[in-house]
Structures are given as structure tokens and as C-alpha cells.
C-alpha positions as CSV (number, residue, x, y, z in Angstrom):
1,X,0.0,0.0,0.0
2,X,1.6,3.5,-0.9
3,X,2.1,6.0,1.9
4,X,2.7,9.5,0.9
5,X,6.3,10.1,3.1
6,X,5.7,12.8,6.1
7,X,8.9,15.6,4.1
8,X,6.3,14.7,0.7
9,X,3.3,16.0,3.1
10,X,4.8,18.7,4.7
11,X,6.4,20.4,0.5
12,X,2.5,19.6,-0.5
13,X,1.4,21.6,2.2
14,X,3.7,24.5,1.3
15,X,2.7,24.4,-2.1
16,X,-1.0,24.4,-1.8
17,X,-1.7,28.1,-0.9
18,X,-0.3,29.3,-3.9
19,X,-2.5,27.4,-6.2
20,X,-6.2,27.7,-4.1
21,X,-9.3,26.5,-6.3
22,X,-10.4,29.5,-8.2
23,X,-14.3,27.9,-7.3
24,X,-13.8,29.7,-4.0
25,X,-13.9,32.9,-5.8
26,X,-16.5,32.6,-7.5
27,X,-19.0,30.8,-5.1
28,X,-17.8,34.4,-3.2
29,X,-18.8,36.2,-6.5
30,X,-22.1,34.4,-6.6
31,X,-22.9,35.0,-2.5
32,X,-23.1,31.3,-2.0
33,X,-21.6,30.0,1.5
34,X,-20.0,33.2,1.4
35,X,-18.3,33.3,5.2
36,X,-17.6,29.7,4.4
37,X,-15.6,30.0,1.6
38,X,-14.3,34.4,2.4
39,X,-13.0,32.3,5.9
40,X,-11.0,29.6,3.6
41,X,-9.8,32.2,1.2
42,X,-8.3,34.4,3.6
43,X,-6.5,30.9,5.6
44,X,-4.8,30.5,2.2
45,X,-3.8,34.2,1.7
46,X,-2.4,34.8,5.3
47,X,-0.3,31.1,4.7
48,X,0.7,32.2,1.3
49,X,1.9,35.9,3.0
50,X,3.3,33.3,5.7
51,X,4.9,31.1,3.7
52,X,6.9,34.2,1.3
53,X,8.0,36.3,4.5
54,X,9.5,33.1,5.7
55,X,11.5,32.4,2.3
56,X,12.4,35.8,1.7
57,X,14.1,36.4,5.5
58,X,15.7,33.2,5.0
59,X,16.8,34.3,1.6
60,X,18.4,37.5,2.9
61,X,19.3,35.9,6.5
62,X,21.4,33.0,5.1
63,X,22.3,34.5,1.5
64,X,21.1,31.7,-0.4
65,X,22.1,31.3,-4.2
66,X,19.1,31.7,-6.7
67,X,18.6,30.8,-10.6
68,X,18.4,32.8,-13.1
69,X,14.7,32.4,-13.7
70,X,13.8,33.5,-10.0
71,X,15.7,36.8,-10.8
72,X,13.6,37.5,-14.1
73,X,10.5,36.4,-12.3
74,X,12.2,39.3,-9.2
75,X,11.8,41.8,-12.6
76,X,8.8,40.8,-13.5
77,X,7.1,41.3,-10.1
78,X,8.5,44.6,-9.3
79,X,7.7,46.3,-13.1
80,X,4.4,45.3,-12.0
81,X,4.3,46.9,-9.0
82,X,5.9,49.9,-10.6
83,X,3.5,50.0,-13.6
84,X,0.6,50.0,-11.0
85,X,1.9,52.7,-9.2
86,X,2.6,55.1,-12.7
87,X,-0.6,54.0,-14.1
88,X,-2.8,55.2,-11.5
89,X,-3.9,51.4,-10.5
90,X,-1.4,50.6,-7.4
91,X,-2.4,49.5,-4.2
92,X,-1.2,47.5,-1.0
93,X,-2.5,44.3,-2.2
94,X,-0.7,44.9,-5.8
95,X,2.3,44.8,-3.9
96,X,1.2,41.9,-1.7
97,X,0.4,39.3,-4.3
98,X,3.5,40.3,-6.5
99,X,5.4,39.5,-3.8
100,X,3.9,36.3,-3.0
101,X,5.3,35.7,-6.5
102,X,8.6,36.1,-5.4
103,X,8.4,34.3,-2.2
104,X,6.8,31.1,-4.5
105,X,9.8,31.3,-6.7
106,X,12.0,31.0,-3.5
107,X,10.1,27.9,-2.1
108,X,10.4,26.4,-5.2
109,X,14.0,26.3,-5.3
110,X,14.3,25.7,-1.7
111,X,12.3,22.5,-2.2
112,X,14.0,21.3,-5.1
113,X,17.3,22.0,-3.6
114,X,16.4,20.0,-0.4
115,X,15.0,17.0,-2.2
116,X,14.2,17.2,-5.7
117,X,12.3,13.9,-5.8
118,X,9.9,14.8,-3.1
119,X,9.4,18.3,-4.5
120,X,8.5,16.5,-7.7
121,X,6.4,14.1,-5.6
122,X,4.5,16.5,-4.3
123,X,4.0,18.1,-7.2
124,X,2.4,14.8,-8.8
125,X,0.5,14.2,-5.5
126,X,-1.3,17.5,-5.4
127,X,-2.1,18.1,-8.8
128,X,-3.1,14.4,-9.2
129,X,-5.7,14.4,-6.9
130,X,-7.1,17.7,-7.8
131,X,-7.2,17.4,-11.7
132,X,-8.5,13.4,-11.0
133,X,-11.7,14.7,-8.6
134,X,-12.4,17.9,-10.6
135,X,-12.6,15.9,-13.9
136,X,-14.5,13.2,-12.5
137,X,-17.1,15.8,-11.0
138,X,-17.3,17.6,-14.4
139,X,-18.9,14.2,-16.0
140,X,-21.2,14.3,-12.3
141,X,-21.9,18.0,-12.8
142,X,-21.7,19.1,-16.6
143,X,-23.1,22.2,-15.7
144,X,-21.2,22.8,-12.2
145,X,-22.4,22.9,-8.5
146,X,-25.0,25.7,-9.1
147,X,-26.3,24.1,-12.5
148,X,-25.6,27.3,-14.7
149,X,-27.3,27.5,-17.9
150,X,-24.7,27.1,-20.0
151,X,-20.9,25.8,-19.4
152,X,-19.0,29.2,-19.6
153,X,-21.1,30.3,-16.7
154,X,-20.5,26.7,-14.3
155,X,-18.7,26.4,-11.3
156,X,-16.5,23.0,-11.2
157,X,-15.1,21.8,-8.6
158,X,-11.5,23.9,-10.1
159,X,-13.2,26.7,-10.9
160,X,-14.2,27.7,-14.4
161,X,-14.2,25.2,-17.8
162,X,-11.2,26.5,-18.9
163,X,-9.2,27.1,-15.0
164,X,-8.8,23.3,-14.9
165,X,-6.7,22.8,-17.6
166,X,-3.4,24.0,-15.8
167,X,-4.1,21.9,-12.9
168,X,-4.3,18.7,-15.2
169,X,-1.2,20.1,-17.5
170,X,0.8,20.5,-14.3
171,X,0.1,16.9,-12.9
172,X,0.7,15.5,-16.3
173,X,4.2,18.1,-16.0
174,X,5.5,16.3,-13.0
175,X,3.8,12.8,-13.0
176,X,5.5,12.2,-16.3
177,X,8.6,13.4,-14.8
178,X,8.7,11.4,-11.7
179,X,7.8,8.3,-14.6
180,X,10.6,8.4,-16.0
181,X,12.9,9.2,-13.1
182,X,11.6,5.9,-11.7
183,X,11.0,4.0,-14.8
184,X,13.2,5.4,-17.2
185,X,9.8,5.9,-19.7
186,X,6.3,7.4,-19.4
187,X,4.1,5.7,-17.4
188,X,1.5,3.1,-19.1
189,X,-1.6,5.0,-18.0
190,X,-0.2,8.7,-19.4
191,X,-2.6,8.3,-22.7
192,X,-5.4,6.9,-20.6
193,X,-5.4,9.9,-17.9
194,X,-4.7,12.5,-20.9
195,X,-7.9,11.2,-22.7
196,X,-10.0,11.3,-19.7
197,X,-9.2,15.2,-19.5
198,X,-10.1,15.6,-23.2
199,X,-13.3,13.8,-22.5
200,X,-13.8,16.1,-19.7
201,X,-13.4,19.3,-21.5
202,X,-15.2,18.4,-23.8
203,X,-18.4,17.1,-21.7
204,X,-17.2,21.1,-20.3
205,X,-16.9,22.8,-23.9
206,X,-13.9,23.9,-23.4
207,X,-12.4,23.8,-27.0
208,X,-9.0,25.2,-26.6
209,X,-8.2,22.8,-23.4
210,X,-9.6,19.7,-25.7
211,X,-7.1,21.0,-28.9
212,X,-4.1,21.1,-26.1
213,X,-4.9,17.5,-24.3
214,X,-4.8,16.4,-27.7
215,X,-2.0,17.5,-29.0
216,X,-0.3,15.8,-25.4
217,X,-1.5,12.8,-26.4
218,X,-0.6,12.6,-29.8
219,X,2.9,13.1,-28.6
220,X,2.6,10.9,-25.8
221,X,1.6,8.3,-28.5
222,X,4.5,9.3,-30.2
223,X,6.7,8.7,-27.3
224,X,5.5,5.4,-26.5
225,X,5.4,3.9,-30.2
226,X,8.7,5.4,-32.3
227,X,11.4,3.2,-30.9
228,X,14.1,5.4,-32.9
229,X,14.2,8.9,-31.6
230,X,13.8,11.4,-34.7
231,X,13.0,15.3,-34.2
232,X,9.4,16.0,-33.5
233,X,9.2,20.0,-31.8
234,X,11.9,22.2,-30.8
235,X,11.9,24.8,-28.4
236,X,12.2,27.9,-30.8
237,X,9.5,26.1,-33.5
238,X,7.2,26.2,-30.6
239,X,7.9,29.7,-30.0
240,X,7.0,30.6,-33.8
241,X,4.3,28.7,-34.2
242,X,2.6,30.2,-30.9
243,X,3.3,33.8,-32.6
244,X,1.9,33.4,-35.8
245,X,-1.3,31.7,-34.3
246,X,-1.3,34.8,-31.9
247,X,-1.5,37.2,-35.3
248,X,-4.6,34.8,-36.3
249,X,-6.2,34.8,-33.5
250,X,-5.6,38.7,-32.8
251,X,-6.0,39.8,-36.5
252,X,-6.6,37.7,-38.5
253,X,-10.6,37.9,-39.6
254,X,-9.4,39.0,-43.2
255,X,-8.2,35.5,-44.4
256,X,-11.1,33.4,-45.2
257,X,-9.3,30.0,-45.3
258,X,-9.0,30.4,-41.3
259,X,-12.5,31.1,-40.4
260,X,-13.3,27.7,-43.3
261,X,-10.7,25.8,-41.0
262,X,-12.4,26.6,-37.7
263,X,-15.9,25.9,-38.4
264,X,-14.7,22.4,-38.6
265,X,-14.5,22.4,-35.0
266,X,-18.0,24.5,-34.5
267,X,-15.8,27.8,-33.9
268,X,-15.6,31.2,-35.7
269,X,-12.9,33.8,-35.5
270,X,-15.0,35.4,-32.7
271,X,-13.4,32.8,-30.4
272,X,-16.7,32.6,-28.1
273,X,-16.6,36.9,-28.0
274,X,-13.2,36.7,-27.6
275,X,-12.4,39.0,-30.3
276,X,-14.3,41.6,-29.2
277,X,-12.5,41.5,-26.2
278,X,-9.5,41.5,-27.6
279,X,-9.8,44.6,-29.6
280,X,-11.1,46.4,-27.1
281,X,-7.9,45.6,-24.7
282,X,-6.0,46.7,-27.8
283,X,-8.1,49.8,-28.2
284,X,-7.3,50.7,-24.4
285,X,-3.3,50.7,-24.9
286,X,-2.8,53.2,-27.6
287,X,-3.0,55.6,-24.6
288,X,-0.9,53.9,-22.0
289,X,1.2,51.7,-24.1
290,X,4.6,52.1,-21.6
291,X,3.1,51.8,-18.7
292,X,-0.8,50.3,-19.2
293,X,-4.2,51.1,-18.0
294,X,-3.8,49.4,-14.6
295,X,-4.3,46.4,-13.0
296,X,-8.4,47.1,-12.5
297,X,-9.0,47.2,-16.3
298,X,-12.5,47.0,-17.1
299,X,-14.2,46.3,-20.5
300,X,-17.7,46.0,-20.9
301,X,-19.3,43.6,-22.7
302,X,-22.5,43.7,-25.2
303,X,-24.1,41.5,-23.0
304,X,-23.7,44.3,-19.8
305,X,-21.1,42.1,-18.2
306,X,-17.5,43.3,-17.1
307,X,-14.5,41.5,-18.1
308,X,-11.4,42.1,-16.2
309,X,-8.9,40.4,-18.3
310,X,-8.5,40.1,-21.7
311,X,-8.6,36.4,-22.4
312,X,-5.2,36.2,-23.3
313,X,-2.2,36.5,-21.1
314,X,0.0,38.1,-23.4
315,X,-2.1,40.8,-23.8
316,X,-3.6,40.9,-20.5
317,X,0.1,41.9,-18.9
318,X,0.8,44.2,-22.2
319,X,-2.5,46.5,-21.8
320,X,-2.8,46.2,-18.0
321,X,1.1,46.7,-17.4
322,X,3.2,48.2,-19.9
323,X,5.6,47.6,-22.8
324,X,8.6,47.4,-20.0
325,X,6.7,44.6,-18.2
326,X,5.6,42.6,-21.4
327,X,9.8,42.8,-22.6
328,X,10.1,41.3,-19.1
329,X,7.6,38.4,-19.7
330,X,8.9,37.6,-23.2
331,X,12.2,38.0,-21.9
332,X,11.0,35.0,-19.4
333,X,9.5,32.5,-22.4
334,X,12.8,33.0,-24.3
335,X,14.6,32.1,-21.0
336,X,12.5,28.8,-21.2
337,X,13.3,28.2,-24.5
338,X,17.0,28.7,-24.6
339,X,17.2,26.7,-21.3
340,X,15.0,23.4,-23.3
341,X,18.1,23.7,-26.1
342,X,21.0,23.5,-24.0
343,X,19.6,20.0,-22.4
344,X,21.5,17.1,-23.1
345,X,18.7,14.1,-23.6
346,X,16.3,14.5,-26.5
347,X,13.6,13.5,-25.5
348,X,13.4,16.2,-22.0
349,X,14.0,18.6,-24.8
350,X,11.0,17.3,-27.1
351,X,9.1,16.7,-23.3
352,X,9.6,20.2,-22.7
353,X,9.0,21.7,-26.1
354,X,5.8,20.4,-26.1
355,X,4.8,21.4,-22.6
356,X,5.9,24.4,-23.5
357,X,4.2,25.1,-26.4
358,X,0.6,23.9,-25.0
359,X,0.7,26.2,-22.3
360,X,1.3,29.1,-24.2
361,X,-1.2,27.4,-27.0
362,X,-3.9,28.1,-24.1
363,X,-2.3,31.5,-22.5
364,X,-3.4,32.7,-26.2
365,X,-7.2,32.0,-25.3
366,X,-7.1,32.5,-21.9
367,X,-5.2,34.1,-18.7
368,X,-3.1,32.3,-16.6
369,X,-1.9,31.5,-13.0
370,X,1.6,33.5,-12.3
371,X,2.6,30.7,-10.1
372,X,1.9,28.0,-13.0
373,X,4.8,29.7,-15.2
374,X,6.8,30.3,-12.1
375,X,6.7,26.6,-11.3
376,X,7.4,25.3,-14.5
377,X,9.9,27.7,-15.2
378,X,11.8,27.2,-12.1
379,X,11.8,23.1,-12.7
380,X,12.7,23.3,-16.0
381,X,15.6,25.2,-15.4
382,X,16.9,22.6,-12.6
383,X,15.8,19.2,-14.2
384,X,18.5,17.9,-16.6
385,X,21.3,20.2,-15.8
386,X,23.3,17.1,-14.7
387,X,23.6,13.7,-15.1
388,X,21.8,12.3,-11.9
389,X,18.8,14.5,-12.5
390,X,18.7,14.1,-16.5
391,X,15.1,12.4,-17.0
392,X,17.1,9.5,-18.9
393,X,20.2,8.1,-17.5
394,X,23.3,8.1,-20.1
């Protein structure tokens, strides 16, 4: 019978503040339970303030080393908070929850330095469970908890359709790690688990998590069938192709052939309103291109409703932030990329490539959690940088 070890327990604990289920938010938003859940949400602020005050004194106390990736995500943090404060939009908690950003960065290298096989343990353990019940519920609850008319307004049990896809890319992220660090290969059940979360998004209708669970599992097919190793995705052709679908999805209504190709799959160029919230982010930042419109951006939709993000993270950091602080974040992807190429073992940089390119395959549609990237960042940069952590042994 497996036993999770008491130091695997104790780096899940740590780790679960930072990533609370955004369904807490919005049973707030909707006045359901609402002590219940306000009482929750503010345990797992005051741990995640906690949890970043102790990493950061014991940072400066015992002047611990950090990677390169914990000092861009630094940058990144404090142009925020500087954009904020230029753009009219800055505030105490601003400051807070960038900071928390910083402090995850820390705990992730502190854990990884301690024991980087219960770090990725933990990882595995926590995201497991959560992506396995919420998926489960969604086939339970099509509709979510509340029974909302249609999917885009649900409450799962990880939030939103579309908010569950980074907890099931993360477990997939370290579970196939920790596979191969045991097995030397993916585990047997990757393709089963990958096509239970396509089936799940699309029981959800969530289009753009279906396309990206797809594409893991074609290469997890891939993986497990081509014996002789050839070149599949590299690092920098994921970067390309993630641009030029950004120009289609962000302009490109004028070329009929795309709008043909997409009705295939029952969608239009208006990406489910998308678009319209697109160009009116767009429309905001001719005014405030260096430093953005602020971290409260509102845009109003045709139906009355507010949007306060612009459905894409790229865009959601360059209108909100700045020019200085999007640099920053690009500056952080390339970081990613150039790290993937300097790996040794082919397949982490395929594994990686991929990984890579799905998540920023759905930041294109959607926003994303901070401490997602941070985490996968982070992990990427220490896994493989020597022989006895490669994912394959020489």
C-alpha cells in the first residue's frame, strides 16, 4: 500500500496556498456560502503571506544562491508593481500578491534543492488528486455545483471550464517526470489519464483545453510507439508557431481560409466573443502603451457584463502593465526556450518543447496563474542540468 512520506506532506502543504481553487472565488462572487468560503480564502492568503515572509528572511538571512529564472520572475514582479503605481492602479495588495510571486519562486527552489524527488512528488501528488476529482465531478456535474445555464457560466469543482486545464497540465508536467525518473519511460496510464481530460473538456466545452490535451496525447503516442528517436518540436519552433497563431487569433478575420478551418470544430474567428474582447484591450493601450491602464481594467461587454482580463495572457500583462513589463515576460518564455536547447537528452527537450508550447497554446485564449509559469519555469531550469537529475540516464 503506498504512503505518501511525512517531508512529501509537509512540500505539499507549502505548495497548496499558492494554487487555491479559483471555485472559491467565484462561489464568493455568486454570495453562495459566502463566510464559508471568504474564511478559507483568507487561511490561504495569510499562509501564502506566511509562507513568502519566511522564504524571503531566509533568503536574505542566510544569502542563499538563486537561478536565473527566480531573478527575471524578481523583474517581473517589481515592473508590475511599478506599472501599477505610474498607471494610477497601485495598491497595498498589488504589492502583496506580487510579492507572493517572489516568495513562490524562493520555495520552489528551496524544495527542489532539499529533495528534488519529493518536491516532484508532491507536485504529482497535489495536482493528481485535484485534476482526478475535478474531472471526474465535471462528468457528475456538466453544468457545475449551481447548475448554470450554459458551461462558460459553471462552477466546477477547479473553478471555471477553462481554470482546470493548468491543474491537469501540471500533474501531467511532473507525474511524467517522476515516470521516468523511476522508470526510465512514461508511465503506461499517461494516454489513458490525458484522454479522460479531453473527455472532460469536452463534456465542459472547453475547446482550446480539448485541442491542447490532444496534441499531449498525440505526442505521448509518439513517445511510447517510435522506438528510434527522430525530431518531433523544438523549443524555438514552438515559439514561432505560438506567434503566428497569436497574429490569427488577434488579426486575422481577413483570411477566409482560417475562419473555413475553424468551423470544422463549430468555432468562428470570434473565439466565443473573444475577439471583441480583444480589440477592445488593444483599443485601451494606444493611450498607456509604456506603462498600461492598470491592474483594475474593465471592458464592458455587449451583454452588460464586465471583463477584467483580456482572455489572453499576453495581452492581458501588455494592456494592463506596460511595454517594460511585457519585454520582461517575453524575456522570461525565451529564457524557457533557450534553457529546453541546451539540455543534453532529446527526449526532455521534445518533453519540454511540447509542454511548452501547450501552455502558451492556451495563454493565447485565456489568462493564466503566475505561479503556474513560475513553477514550470523554475523546474525546467533545474531538471537535466546534470547527469543524476537528466530524465534519462546516459
Amino acid at each position: 500500500m503506498y504512503r505518501i512520506k511525512k517531508t512529501v506532506m509537509i512540500d505539499i502543504l507549502l505548495i497548496m496556498p499558492f494554487f487555491e481553487l479559483y471555485s472559491i472565488k467565484l462561489f464568493m462572487n455568486k454570495d453562495f456560502m459566502y463566510p464559508i468560503f471568504y474564511g478559507i480564502d483568507r487561511i490561504l492568503a495569510v499562509s501564502r503571506w506566511g509562507i513568502t515572509a519566511w522564504m524571503i528572511s531566509d533568503y536574505l538571512v542566510n544569502h542563499r544562491k538563486i537561478g536565473m529564472a527566480t531573478k527575471i520572475i524578481s523583474v517581473f514582479a517589481l515592473l508590475r508593481v511599478i506599472s501599477s503605481f505610474m498607471n494610477g492602479s497601485f495598491s497595498i495588495s498589488i504589492v502583496v500578491g506580487n510579492v507572493t510571486f517572489i516568495g513562490f519562486a524562493l520555495l520552489v527552489e528551496r524544495l527542489y534543492s532539499k529533495s528534488k524527488k519529493n518536491y516532484v512528488e508532491a507536485n504529482t501528488l497535489f495536482f493528481g488528486i485535484f485534476s482526478l476529482i475535478g474531472v471526474s465531478l465535471i462528468f457528475v456535474f456538466p453544468y457545475g455545483f449551481l447548475h448554470a445555464k450554459t458551461t462558460t457560466e459553471a462552477i466546477y469543482f477547479l473553478g471555471s471550464k477553462n481554470y482546470g486545464f493548468y491543474f491537469y497540465l501540471m500533474f501531467l508536467f511532473y507525474w511524467l517526470i517522476n515516470s521516468f525518473w523511476k522508470k526510465n519511460r512514461f508511465s503506461q496510464f499517461a494516454l489513458p489519464v490525458i484522454l479522460l481530460f479531453c473527455a472532460g473538456s469536452y463534456v465542459a466545452d472547453s475547446i482550446n483545453t480539448l485541442i491542447c490535451m490532444l496534441v499531449l496525447a498525440i505526442y505521448i503516442t509518439y513517445i511510447q510507439t517510435i522506438k528510434k528517436f527522430t525530431y518531433l518540436l523544438s523549443p524555438k519552433m514552438a515559439i514561432v508557431i505560438i506567434c503566428v497563431l497569436a497574429y490569427i487569433f488577434l488579426f486575422g478575420h481577413s483570411v477566409p481560409i482560417i475562419e473555413k478551418f475553424l468551423t470544422l470544430f463549430g468555432r468562428s474567428m470570434s473565439f466565443t466573443g473573444r475577439d471583441y474582447i480583444w480589440s477592445k484591450a488593444i483599443s485601451m493601450l494606444k493611450g498607456s502603451a509604456m506603462w498600461g491602464v492598470g491592474y483594475d481594467m474593465e471592458i464592458i461587454l455587449m451583454s452588460g457584463a464586465i471583463a477584467n482580463h483580456a482572455h489572453n495572457f499576453f495581452l492581458d500583462v501588455l494592456v494592463k502593465y506596460g511595454v517594460f513589463t511585457f519585454c520582461i515576460l517575453l524575456w522570461m518564455i525565451l529564457f524557457i526556450a533557450k534553457i529546453i536547447e541546451k539540455k543534453q537528452d532529446k527526449r526532455l527537450v521534445i518533453y519540454f518543447s511540447v509542454f511548452l508550447f501547450v501552455n502558451l497554446l492556451h495563454s493565447l485564449l485565456d489568462d493564466m496563474m503566475v505561479y503556474i509559469l513560475i513553477s514550470v519555469l523554475i523546474t525546467m531550469e533545474k531538471v537535466g542540468v546534470n547527469s543524476e537529475n537528466n530524465l534519462i540516464k546516459a
